[in-house]
N, CA, C and O atoms as a GROMACS GRO file, in nm:
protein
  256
    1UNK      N    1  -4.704  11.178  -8.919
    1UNK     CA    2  -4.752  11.071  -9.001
    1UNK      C    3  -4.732  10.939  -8.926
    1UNK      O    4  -4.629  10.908  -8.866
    2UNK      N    5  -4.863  10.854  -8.936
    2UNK     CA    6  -4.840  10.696  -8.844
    2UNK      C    7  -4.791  10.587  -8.929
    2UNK      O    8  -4.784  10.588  -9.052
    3UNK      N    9  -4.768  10.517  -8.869
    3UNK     CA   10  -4.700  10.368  -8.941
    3UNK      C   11  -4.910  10.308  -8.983
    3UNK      O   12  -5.013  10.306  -8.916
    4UNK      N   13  -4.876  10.275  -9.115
    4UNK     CA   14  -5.024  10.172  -9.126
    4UNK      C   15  -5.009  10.034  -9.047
    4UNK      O   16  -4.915   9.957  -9.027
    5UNK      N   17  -5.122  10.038  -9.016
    5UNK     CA   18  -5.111   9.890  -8.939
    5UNK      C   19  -5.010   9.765  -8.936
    5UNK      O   20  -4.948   9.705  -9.023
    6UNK      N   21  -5.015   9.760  -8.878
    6UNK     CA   22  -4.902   9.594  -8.963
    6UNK      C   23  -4.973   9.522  -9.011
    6UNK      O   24  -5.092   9.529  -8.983
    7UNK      N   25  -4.923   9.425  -9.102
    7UNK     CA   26  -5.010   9.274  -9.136
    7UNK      C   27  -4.932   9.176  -9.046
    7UNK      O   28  -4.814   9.172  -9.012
    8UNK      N   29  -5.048   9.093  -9.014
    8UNK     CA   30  -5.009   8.982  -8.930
    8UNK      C   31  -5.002   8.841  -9.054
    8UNK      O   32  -5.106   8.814  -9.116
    9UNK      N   33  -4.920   8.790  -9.072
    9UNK     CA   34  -4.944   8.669  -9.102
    9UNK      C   35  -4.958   8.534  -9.046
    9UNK      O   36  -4.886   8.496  -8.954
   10UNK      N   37  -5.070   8.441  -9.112
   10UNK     CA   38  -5.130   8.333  -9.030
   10UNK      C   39  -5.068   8.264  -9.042
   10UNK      O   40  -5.005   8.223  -8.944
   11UNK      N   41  -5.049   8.212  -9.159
   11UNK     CA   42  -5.019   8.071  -9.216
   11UNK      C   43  -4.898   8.152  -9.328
   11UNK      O   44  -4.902   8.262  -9.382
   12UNK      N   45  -4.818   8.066  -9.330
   12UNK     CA   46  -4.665   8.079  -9.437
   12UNK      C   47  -4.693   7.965  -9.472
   12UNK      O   48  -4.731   7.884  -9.386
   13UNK      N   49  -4.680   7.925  -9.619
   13UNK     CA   50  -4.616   7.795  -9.704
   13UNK      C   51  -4.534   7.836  -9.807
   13UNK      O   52  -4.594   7.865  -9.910
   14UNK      N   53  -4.392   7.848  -9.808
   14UNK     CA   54  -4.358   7.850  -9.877
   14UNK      C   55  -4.263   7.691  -9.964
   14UNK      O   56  -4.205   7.590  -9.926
   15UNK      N   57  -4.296   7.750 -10.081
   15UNK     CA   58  -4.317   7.679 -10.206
   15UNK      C   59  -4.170   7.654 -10.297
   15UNK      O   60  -4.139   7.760 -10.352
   16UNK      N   61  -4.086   7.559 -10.322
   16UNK     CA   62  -3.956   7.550 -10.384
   16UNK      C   63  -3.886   7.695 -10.369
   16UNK      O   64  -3.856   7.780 -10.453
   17UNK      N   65  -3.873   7.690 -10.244
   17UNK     CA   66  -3.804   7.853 -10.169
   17UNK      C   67  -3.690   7.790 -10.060
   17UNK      O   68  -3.729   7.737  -9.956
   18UNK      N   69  -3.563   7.800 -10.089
   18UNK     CA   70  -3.431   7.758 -10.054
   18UNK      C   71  -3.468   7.621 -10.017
   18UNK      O   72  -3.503   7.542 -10.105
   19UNK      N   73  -3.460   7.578  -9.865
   19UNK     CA   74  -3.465   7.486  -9.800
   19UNK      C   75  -3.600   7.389  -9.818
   19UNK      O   76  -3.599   7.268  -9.796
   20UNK      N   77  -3.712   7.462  -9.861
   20UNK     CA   78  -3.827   7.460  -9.842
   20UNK      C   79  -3.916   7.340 -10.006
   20UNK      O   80  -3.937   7.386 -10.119
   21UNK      N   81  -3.938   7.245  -9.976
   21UNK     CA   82  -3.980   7.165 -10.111
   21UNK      C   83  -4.103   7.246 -10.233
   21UNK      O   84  -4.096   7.367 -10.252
   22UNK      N   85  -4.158   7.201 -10.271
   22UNK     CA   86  -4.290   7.174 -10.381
   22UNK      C   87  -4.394   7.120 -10.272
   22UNK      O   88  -4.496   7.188 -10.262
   23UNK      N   89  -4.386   7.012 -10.192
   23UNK     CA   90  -4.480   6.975 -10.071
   23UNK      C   91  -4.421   7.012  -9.927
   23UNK      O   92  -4.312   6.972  -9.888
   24UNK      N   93  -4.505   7.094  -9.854
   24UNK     CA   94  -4.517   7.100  -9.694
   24UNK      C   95  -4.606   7.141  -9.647
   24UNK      O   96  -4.699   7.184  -9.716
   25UNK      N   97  -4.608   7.144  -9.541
   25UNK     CA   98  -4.754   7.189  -9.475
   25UNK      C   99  -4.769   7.325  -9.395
   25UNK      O  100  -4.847   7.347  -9.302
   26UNK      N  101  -4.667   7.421  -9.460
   26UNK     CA  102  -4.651   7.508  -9.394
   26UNK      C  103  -4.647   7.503  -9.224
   26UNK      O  104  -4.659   7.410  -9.144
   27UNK      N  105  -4.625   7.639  -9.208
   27UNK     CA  106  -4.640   7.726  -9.028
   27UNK      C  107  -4.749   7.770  -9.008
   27UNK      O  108  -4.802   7.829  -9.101
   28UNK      N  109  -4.813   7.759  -8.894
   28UNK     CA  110  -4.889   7.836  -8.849
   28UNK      C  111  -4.820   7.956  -8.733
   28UNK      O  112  -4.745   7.922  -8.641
   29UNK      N  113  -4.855   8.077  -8.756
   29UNK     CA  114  -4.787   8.168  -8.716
   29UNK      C  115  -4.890   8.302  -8.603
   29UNK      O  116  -4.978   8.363  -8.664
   30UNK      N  117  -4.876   8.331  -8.478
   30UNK     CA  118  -4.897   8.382  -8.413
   30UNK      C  119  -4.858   8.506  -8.370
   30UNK      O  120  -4.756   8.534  -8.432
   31UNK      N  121  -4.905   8.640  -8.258
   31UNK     CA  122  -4.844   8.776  -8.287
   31UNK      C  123  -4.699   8.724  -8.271
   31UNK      O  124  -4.611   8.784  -8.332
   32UNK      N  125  -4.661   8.601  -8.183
   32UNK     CA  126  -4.512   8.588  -8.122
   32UNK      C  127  -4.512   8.467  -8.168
   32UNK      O  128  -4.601   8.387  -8.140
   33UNK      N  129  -4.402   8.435  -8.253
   33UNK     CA  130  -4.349   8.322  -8.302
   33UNK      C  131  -4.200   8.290  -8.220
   33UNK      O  132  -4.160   8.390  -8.160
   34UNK      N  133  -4.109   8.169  -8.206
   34UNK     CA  134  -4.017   8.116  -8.214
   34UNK      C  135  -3.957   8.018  -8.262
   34UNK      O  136  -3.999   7.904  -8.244
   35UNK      N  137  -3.860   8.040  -8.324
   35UNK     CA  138  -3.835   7.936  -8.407
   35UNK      C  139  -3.710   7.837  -8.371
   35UNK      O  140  -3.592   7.872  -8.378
   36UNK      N  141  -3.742   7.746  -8.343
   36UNK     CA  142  -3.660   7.647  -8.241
   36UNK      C  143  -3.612   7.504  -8.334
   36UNK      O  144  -3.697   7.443  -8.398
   37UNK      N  145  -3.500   7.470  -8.332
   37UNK     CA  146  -3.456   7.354  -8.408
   37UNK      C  147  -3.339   7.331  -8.404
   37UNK      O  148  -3.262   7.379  -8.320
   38UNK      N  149  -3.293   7.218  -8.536
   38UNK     CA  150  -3.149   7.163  -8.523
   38UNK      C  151  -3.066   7.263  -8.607
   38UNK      O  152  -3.154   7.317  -8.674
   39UNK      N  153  -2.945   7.322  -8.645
   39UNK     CA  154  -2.861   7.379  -8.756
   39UNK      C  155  -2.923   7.319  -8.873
   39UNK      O  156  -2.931   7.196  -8.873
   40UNK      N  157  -2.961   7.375  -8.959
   40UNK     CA  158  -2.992   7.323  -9.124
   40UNK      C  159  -3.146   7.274  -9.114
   40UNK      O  160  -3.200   7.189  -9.185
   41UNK      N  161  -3.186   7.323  -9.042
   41UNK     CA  162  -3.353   7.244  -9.046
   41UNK      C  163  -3.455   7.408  -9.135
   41UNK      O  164  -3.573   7.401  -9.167
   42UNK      N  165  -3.376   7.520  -9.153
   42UNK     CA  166  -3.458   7.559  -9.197
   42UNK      C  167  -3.530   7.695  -9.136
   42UNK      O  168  -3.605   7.758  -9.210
   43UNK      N  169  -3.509   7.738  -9.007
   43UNK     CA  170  -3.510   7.861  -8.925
   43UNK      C  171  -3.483   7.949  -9.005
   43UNK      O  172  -3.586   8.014  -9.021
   44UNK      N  173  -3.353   8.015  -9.103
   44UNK     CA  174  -3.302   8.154  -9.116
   44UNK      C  175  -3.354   8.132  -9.274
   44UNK      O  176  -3.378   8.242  -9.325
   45UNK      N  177  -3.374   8.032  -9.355
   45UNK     CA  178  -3.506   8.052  -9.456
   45UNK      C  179  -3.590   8.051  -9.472
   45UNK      O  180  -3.645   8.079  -9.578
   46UNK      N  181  -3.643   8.014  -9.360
   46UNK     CA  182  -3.775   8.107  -9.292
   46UNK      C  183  -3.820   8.220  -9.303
   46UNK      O  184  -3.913   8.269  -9.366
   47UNK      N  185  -3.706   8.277  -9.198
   47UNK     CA  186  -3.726   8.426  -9.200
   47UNK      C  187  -3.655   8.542  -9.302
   47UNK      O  188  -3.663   8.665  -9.308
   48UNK      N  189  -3.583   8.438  -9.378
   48UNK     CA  190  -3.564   8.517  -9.533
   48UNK      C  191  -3.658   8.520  -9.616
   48UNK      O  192  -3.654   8.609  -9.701
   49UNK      N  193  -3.792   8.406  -9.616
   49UNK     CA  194  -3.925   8.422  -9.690
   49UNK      C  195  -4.003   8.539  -9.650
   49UNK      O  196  -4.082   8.615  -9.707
   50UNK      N  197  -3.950   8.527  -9.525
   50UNK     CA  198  -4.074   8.662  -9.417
   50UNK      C  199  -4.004   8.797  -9.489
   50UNK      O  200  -4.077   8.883  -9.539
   51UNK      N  201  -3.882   8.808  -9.490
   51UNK     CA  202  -3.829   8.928  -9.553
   51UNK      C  203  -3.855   8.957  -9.687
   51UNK      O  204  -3.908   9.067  -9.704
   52UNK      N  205  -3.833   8.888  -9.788
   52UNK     CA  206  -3.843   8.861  -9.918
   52UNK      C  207  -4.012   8.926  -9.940
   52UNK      O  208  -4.043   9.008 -10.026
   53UNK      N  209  -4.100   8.867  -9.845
   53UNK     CA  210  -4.239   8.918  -9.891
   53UNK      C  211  -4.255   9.072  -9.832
   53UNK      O  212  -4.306   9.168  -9.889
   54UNK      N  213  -4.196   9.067  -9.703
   54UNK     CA  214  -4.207   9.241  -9.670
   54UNK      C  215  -4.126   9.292  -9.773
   54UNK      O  216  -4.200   9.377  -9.824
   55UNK      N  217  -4.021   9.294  -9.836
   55UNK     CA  218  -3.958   9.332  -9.927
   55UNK      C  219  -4.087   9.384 -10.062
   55UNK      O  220  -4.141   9.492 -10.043
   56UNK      N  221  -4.115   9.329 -10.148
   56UNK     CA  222  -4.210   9.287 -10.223
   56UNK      C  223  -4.320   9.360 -10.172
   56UNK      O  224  -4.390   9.418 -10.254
   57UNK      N  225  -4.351   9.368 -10.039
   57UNK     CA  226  -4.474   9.513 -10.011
   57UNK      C  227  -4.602   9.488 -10.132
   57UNK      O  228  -4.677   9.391 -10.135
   58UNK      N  229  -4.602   9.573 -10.200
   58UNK     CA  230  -4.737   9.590 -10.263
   58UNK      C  231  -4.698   9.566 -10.448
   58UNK      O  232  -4.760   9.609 -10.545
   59UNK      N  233  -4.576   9.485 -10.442
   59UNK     CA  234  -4.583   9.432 -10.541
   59UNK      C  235  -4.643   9.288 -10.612
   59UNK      O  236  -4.651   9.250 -10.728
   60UNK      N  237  -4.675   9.238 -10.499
   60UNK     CA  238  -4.794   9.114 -10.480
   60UNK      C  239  -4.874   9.128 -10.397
   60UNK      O  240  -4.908   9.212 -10.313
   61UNK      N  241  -4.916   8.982 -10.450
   61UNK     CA  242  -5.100   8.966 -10.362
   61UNK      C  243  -5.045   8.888 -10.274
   61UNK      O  244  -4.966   8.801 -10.312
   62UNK      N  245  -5.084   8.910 -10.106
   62UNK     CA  246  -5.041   8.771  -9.986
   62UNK      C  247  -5.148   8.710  -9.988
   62UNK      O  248  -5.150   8.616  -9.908
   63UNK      N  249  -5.278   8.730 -10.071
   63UNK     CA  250  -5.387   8.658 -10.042
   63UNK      C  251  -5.406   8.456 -10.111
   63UNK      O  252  -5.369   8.403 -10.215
   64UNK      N  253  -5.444   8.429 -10.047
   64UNK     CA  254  -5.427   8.282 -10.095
   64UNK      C  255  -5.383   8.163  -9.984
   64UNK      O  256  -5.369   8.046 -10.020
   0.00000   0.00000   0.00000
């Protein structure tokens, strides 16, 4: 049995999600991302949004 494809995601905005306001302008996101910054700017709730939605799988829509 194969793995289904992956989903790639383009664009992330997340929305009153830890660090993250009600307004931003999101990421634009590529096959290879890095995420580069100061302590507290926001990197590891990032990639707790990225988890949170693989988590969630096919219990929502990523469309939008």
């Amino acid at each position: 049995m194969s793995d289904p494809d992956p989903i790639l995601i383009h664009h992330l905005k997340p929305r009153n999600f830890l660090s993250f306001g009600p307004e931003n302008e999101g990421i634009e996101l590529k096959a290879l991302n890095l995420f580069i910054g100061p302590n507290g700017s926001g990197k590891s709730n990032l990639i707790e949004a990225i988890n949170l939605m693989r988590a969630a799988g096919p219990l929502i829509s990523f469309e939008n």
